[in-house]
N, C-alpha and C positions, 0 to 999 in steps of 0.2 A: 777949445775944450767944451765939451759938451755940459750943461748945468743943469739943476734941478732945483724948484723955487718950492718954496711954504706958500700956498694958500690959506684963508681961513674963507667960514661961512655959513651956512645953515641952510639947511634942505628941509623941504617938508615933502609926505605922503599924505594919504588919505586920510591916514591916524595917527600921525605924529608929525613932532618938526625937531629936531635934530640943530647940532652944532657941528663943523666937522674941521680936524684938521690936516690936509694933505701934502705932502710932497710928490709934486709932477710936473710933466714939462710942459702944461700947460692948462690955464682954468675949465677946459673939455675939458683934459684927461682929467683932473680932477676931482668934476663931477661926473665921469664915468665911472672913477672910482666909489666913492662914495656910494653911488646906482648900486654898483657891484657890491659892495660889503651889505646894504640895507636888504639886498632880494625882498625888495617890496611888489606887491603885486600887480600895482596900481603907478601909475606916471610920480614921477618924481621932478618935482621944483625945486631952485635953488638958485642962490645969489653965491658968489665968490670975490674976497678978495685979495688981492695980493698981485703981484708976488710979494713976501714981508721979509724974506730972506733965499739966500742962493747958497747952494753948494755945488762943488764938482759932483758930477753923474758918477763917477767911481767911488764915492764917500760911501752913497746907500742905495739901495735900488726906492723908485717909486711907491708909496703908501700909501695909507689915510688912518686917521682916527676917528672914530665916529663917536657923539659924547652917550654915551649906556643910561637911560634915565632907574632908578632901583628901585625895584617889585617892591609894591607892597607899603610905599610911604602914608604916613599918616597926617592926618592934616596939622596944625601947627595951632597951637592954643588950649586957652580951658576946654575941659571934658566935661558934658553934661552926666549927672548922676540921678 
């Protein structure tokens, strides 16, 4: 029966770096996926590991999660006045 494993791992671009998690059948596809969700412009690096879990290929088809960093954060500390 055919399986499908959890990767984890972190990719960077030219202007970010990223955490990612994917189920695929392999650390390529993986970070193919990952390429594919970012549509960065610029080459994409990346370390993978796993596999850290298996399921049967009929449970889910193939993903990724890619971690969203949020618009707009403010630095953390006293505020000058």
């Amino acid at each position: 029966m055919a399986k499908l494993h959890l990767y984890y791992g972190t990719v960077k671009t030219a202007d970010s770096g990223q955490h990612f998690m994917a189920w695929a059948n392999s650390r390529e596809q993986a970070l193919d996926l990952v390429e594919e969700a970012l549509t960065a412009a610029g080459p994409v690096v990346g370390s993978v590991v796993g596999p850290l879990a298996s399921l049967p290929a009929d449970v889910m088809p193939p993903g990724v999660f890619v971690e969203v960093r949020p618009l707009g954060r403010t630095p953390q500390g006293p505020t000058a006045k």
